[in-house]
N, C-alpha and C positions, 0 to 999 in steps of 0.2 A: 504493500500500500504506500511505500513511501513514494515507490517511483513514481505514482499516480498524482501525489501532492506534485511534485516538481515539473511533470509534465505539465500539468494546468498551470502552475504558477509562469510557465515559459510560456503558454499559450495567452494566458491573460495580458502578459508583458509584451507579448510580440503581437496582440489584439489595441494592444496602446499605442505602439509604434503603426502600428498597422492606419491606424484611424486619423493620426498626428501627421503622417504621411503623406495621406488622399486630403485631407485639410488644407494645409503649407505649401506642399507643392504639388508640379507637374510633370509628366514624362518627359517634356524637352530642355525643363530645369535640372531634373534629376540626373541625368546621364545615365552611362550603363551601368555604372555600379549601383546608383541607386534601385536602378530596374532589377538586378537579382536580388538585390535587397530586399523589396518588394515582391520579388517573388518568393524569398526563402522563408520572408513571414506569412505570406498566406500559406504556404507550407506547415509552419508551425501550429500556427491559427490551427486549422484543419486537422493539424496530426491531433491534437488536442480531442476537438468534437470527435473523432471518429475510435477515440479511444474511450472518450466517455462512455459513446451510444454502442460501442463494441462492449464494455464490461456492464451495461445494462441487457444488453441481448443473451451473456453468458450466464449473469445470473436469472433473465429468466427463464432461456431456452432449456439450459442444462444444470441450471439450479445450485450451481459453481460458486463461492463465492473468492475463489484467489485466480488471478488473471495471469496465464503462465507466459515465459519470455518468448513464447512463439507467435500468443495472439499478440503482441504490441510489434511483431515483425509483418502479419498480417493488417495493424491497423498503419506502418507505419506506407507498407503499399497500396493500401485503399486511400491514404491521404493523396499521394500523387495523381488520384484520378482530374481533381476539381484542380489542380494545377494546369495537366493538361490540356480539361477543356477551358481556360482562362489561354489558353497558349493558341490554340487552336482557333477561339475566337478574336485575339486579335490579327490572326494571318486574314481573318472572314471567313473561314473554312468550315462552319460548324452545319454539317447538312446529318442525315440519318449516316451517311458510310463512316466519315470522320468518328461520329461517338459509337459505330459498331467496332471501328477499330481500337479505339481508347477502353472499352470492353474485353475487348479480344487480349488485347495487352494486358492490362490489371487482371483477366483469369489466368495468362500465362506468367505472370510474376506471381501470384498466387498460388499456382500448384507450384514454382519453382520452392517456393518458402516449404510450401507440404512436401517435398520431393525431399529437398537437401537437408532441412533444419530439423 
């Protein structure tokens, strides 16, 4: 459980930054670094929620209540989905193939996590 405290307390913190960011500036202010900045915080953002609503799913699917170091490998590759379609959407490219492929991808890093780990 402690890891849990720290992952939220970085989510909250990079949900700060996150918000302080889109406020102040803008992408042509920013430059590139800012631009992975912003993206490595909606990353974190996101690993956050998806580890929440993944150890709410655990404890009520399987009635689990300790969250083992495979599910936070599995929530940290479901986080990556909402990066890509944010990547996706600024090329303009967000049609039904594009997010069949961002699917396609996050099952096949999924079973690589159930495969290897």
């Amino acid at each position: 459980m402690k890891h849990n405290r720290i992952i939220y307390t970085i989510s909250i913190i990079g949900l700060a930054a996150l918000i302080v960011m889109l406020l102040f500036t803008s992408p042509t202010d920013i430059g590139p670094f800012g631009v992975l900045l912003f993206f490595t915080t909606v990353y974190i953002v996101f690993f956050g929620i998806v580890t929440f609503l993944m150890q709410l799913f655990v404890k009520i699917a399987f009635n689990k209540q300790n969250f083992r170091n495979k599910d936070y490998l599995y929530a940290a590759v479901l986080a990556f989905g909402p990066i890509m379609l944010l990547m996706a959407r600024s090329f303009g490219a967000i049609n039904l193939w594009t997010i069949g492929l961002i699917v396609m991808f996050l099952s096949l890093a999924e079973f690589l996590v159930y495969k290897r780990v």
